[in-house]
TORKOL-4160 file (C-alpha; in steps of 0.2 Angstrom, whole numbers, padded with zeros to 4 digits, m for minus):
249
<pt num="1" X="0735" Y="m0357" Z="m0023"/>
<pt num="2" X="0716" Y="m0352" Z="m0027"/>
<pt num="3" X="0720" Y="m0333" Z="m0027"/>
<pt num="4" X="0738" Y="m0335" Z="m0037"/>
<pt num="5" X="0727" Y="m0346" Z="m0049"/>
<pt num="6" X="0714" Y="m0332" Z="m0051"/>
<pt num="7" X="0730" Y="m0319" Z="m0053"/>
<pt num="8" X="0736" Y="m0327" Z="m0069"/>
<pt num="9" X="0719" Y="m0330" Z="m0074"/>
<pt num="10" X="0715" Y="m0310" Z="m0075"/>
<pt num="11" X="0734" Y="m0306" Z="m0082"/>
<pt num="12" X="0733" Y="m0318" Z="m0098"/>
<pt num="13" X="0714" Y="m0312" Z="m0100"/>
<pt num="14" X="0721" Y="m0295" Z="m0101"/>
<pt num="15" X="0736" Y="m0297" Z="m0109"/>
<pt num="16" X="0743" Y="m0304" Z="m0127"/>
<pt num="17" X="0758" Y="m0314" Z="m0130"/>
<pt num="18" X="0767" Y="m0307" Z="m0145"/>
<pt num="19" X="0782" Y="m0301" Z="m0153"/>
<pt num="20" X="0775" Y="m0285" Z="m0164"/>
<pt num="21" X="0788" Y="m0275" Z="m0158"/>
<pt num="22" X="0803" Y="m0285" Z="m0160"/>
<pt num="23" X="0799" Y="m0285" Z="m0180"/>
<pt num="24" X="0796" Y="m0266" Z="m0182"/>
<pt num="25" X="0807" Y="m0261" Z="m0170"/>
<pt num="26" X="0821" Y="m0269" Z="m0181"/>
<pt num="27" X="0826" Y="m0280" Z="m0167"/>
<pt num="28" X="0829" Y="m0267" Z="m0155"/>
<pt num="29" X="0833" Y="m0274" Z="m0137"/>
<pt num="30" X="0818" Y="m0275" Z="m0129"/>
<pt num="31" X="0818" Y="m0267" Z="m0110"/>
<pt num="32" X="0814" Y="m0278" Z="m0095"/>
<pt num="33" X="0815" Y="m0264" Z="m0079"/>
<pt num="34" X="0801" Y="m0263" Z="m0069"/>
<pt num="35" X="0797" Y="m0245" Z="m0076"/>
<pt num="36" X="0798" Y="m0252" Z="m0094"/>
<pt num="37" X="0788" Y="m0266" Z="m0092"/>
<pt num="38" X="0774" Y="m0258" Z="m0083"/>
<pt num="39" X="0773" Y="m0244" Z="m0096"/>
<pt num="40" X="0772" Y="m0256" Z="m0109"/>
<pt num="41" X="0762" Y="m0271" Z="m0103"/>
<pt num="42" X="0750" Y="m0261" Z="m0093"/>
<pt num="43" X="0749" Y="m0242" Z="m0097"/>
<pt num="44" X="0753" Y="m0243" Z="m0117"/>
<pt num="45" X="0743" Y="m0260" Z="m0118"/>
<pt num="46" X="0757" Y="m0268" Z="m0132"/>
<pt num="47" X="0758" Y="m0286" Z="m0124"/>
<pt num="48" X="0774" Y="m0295" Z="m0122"/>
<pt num="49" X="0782" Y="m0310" Z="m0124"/>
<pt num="50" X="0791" Y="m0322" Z="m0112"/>
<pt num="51" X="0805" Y="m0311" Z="m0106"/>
<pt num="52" X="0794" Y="m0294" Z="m0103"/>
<pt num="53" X="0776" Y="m0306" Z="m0096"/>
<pt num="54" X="0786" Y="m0316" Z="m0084"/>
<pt num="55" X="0797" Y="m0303" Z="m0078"/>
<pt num="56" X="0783" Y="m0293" Z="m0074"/>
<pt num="57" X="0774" Y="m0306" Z="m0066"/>
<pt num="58" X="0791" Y="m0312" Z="m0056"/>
<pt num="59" X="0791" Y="m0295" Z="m0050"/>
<pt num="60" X="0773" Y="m0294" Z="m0044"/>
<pt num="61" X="0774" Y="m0310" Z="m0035"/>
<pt num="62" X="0790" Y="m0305" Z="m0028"/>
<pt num="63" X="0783" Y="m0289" Z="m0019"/>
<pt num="64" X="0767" Y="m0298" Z="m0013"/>
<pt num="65" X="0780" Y="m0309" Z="m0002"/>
<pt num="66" X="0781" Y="m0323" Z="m0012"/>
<pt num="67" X="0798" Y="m0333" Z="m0012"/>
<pt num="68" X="0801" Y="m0334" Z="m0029"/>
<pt num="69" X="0815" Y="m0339" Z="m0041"/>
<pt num="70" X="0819" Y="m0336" Z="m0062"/>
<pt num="71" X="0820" Y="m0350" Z="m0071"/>
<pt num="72" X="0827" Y="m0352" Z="m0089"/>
<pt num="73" X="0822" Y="m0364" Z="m0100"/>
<pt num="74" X="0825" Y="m0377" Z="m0115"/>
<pt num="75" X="0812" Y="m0372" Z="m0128"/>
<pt num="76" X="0809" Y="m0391" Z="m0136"/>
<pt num="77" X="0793" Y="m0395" Z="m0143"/>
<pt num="78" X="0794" Y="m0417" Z="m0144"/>
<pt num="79" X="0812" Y="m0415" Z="m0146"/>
<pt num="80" X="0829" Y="m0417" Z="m0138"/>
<pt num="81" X="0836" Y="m0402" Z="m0130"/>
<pt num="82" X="0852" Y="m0405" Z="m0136"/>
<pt num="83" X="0854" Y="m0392" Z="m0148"/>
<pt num="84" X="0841" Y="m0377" Z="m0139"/>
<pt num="85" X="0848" Y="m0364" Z="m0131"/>
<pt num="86" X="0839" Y="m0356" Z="m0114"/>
<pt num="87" X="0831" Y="m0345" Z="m0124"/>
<pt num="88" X="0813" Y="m0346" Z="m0111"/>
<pt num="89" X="0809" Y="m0335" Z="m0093"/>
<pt num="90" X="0798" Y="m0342" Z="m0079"/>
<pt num="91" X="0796" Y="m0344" Z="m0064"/>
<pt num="92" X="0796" Y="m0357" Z="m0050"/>
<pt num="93" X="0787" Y="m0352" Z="m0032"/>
<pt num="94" X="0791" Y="m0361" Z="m0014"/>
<pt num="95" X="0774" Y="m0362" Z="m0006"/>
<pt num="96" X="0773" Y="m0372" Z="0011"/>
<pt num="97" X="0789" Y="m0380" Z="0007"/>
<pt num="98" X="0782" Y="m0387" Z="m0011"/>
<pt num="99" X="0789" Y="m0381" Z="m0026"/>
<pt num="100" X="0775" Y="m0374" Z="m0042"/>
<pt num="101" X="0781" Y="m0367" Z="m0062"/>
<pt num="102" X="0772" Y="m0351" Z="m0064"/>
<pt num="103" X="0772" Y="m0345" Z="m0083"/>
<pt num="104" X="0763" Y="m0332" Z="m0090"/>
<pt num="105" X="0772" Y="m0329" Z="m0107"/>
<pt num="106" X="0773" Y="m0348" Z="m0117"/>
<pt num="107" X="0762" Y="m0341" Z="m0132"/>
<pt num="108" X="0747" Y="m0350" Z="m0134"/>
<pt num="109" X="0756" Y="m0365" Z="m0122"/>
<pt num="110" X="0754" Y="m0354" Z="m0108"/>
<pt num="111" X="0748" Y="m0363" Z="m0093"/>
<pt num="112" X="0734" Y="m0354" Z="m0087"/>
<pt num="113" X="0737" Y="m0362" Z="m0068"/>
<pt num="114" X="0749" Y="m0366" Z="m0056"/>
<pt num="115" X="0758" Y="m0381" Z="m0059"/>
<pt num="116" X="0766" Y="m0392" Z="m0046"/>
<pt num="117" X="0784" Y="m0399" Z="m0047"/>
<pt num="118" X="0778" Y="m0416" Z="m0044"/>
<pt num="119" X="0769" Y="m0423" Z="m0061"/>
<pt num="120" X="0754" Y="m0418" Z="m0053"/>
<pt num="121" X="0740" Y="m0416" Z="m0069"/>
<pt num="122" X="0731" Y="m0398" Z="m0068"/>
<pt num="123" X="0718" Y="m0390" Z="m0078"/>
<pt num="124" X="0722" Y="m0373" Z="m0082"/>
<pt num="125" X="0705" Y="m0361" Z="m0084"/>
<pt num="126" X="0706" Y="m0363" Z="m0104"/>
<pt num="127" X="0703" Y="m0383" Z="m0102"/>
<pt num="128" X="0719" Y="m0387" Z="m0105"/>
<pt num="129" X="0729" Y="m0402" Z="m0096"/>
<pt num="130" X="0747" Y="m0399" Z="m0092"/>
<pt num="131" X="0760" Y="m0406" Z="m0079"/>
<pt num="132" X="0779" Y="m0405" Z="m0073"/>
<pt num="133" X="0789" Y="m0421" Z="m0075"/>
<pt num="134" X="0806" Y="m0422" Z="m0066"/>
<pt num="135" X="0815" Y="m0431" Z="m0081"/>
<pt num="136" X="0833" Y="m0432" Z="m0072"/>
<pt num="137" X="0842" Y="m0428" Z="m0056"/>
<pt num="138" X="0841" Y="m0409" Z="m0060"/>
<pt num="139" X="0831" Y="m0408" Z="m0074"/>
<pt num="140" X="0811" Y="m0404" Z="m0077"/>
<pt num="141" X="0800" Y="m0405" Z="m0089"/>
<pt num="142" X="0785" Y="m0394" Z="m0093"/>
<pt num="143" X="0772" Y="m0404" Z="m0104"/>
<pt num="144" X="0754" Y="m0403" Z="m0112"/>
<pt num="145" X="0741" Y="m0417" Z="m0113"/>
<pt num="146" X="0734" Y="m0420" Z="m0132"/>
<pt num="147" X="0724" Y="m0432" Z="m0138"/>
<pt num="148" X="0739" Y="m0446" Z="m0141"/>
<pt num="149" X="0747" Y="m0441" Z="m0125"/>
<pt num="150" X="0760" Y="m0429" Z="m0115"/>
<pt num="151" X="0770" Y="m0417" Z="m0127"/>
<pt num="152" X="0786" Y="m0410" Z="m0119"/>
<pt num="153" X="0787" Y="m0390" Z="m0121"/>
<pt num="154" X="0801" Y="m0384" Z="m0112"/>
<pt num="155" X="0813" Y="m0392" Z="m0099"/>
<pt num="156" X="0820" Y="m0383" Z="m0086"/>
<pt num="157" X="0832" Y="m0382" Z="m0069"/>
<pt num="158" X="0831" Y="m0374" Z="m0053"/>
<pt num="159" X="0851" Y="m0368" Z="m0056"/>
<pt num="160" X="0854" Y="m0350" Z="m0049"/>
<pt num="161" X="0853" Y="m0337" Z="m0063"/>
<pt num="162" X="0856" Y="m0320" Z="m0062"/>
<pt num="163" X="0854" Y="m0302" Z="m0071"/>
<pt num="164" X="0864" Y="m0305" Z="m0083"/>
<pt num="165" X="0861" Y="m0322" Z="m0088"/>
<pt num="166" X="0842" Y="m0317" Z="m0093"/>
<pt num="167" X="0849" Y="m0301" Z="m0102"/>
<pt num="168" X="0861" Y="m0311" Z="m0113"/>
<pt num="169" X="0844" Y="m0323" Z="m0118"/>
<pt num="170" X="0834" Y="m0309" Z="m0119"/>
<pt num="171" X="0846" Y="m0301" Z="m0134"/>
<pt num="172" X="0849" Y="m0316" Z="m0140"/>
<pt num="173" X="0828" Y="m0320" Z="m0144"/>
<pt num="174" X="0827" Y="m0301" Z="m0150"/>
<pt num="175" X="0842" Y="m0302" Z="m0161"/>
<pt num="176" X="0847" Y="m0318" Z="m0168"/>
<pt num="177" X="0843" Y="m0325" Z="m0186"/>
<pt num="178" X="0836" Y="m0344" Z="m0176"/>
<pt num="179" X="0826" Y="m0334" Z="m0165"/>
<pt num="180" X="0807" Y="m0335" Z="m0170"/>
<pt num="181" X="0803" Y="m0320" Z="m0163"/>
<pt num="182" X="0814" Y="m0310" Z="m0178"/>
<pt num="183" X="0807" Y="m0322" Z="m0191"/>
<pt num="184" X="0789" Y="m0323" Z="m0186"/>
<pt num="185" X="0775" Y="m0314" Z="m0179"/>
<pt num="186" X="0766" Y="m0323" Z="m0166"/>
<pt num="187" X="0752" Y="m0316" Z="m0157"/>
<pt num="188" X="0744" Y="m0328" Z="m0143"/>
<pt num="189" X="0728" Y="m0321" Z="m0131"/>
<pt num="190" X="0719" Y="m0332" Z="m0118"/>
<pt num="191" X="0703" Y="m0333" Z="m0118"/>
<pt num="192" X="0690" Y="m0341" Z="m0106"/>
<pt num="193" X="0687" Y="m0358" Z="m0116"/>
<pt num="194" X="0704" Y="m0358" Z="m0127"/>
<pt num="195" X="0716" Y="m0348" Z="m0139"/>
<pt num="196" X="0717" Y="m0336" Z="m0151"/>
<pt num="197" X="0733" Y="m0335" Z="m0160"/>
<pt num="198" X="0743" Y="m0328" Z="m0174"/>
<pt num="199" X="0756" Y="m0339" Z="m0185"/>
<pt num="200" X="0763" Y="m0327" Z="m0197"/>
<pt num="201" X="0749" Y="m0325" Z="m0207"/>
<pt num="202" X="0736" Y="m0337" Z="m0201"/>
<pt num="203" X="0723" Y="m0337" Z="m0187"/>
<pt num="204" X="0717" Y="m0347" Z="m0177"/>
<pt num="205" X="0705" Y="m0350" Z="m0165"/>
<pt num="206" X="0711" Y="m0366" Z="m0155"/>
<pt num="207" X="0699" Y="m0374" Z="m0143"/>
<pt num="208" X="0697" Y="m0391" Z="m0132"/>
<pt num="209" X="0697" Y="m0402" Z="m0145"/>
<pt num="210" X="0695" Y="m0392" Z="m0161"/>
<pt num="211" X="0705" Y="m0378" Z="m0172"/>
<pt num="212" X="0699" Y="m0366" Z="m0185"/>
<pt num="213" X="0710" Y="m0356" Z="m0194"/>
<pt num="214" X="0708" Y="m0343" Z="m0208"/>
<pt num="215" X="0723" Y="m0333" Z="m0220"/>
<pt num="216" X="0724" Y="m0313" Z="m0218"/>
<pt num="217" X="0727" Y="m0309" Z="m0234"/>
<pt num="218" X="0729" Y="m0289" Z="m0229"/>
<pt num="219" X="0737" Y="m0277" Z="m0219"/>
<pt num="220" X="0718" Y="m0271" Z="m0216"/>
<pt num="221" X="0713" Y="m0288" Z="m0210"/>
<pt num="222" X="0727" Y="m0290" Z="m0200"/>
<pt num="223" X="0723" Y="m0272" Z="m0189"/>
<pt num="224" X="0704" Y="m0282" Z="m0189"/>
<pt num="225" X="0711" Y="m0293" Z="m0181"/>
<pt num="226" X="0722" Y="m0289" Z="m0169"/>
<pt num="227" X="0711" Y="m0275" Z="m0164"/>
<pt num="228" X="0696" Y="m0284" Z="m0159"/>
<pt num="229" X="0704" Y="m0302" Z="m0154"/>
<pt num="230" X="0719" Y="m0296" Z="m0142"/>
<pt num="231" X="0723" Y="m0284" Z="m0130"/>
<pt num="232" X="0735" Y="m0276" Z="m0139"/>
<pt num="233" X="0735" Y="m0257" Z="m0144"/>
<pt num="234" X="0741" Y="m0255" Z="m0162"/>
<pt num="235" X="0738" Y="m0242" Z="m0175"/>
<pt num="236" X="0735" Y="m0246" Z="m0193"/>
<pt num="237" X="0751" Y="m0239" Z="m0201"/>
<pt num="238" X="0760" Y="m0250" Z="m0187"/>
<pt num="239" X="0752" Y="m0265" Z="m0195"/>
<pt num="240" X="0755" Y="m0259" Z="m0213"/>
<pt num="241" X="0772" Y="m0261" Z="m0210"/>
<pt num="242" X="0770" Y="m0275" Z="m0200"/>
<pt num="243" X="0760" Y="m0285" Z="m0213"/>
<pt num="244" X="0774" Y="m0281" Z="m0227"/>
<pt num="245" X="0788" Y="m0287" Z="m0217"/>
<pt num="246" X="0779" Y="m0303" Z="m0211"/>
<pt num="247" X="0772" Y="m0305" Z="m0230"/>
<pt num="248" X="0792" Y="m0307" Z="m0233"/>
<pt num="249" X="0796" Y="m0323" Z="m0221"/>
């Protein structure tokens, strides 16, 4: 688990969570082939979010011989999934008969670790506390420790998806006027003792027990930012247009 550990570690250091170009793309489909995601997430440097990072990182772990499975999940944030669609990738490994989550694309949630299927608490390399709580006879939970206690992000199953299932929730977060990725930008980068992330219009900088945030007030800021905070190659007319439509939600 050590070197698996040190695997996601390297790929969420290098690589930002974001949804740039689902908004000026015009919510074109965003592809999830091998070829695609290699040229964008590692060649172009563009970042990715849960569909494209996961997929790759499934992939990856795949061809190094791991037994691995997809996994889609109920975004829920405290609430009841009653109403949320499966509109979240990850992936659950079988190591030594035990089964882990392995996520690499929950914007600034991402756990930075391998998590255990057991309710085991791990630290992830950003000092953050998270865990996986069976909450039914099929159902799990993935969950982050704050200061008054767990907070539930996503539950999941370990139900057999296919190809298809993942491409109907992919055009579904790219396309669909619910999906936060068409009415919000969202940037998210790792770093070694937190997050930076983008809200809209609003950074931040969220750490162990303490969050700054500031306003971009201008498409020039905005390229600042996103230039010398994330990994995320971007040109300053892309982020003109960028900053108008987001200035719009």
């Amino acid at each position: 688990m050590k070197q698996l550990n040190n695997e996601i570690k390297e790929f969420l250091l290098n690589n930002t969570f974001n949804n740039i170009d689902i908004l000026i793309s015009d919510r074109e489909i965003l592809k999830l082939d091998d070829e695609s995601l290699e040229n964008k997430l590692i060649v172009r440097k563009r970042g990715g979010y849960c569909f494209e990072n996961n997929q790759y990182f499934y992939t990856k772990l795949k061809k190094n011989g791991l037994e691995v499975k997809r996994v889609l999940g109920r975004v829920v944030y405290g609430d009841t999934p009653d109403d949320k669609p499966r509109s979240h990738q990850a992936t659950v490994i079988t190591h030594d008969g035990k089964l882990y989550l392995v996520d690499v694309g929950f914007g600034p949630y991402t756990p930075g670790a391998v998590i255990p299927l057991t309710g085991q608490e791990v630290e992830s390399f950003n000092k953050r506390t998270y865990r996986v709580s069976k909450i039914n006879d099929v159902d799990y939970q993935l969950e982050i420790k704050k200061e008054d206690g767990f907070f539930s992000l996503y539950q999941f199953n370990l139900a057999n998806y296919n190809d298809a299932d993942f491409k109907v929730a992919n055009y579904y977060t790219n396309t669909h006027d619910d999906s936060k990725f068409t009415t919000s930008l969202i940037l998210s980068q790792q770093i070694e003792n937190g997050t930076r992330f983008i809200n809209n219009l609003i950074y931040s900088e969220i750490y162990e027990n303490e969050r700054k945030s500031i306003d971009i007030n201008s498409a020039e800021e905005l390229y600042k930012l996103i230039s010398d905070s994330f990994n995320v190659n971007i040109t300053k007319e892309e982020c003109s247009y960028l900053f108008d439509i987001v200035s719009n939600f």
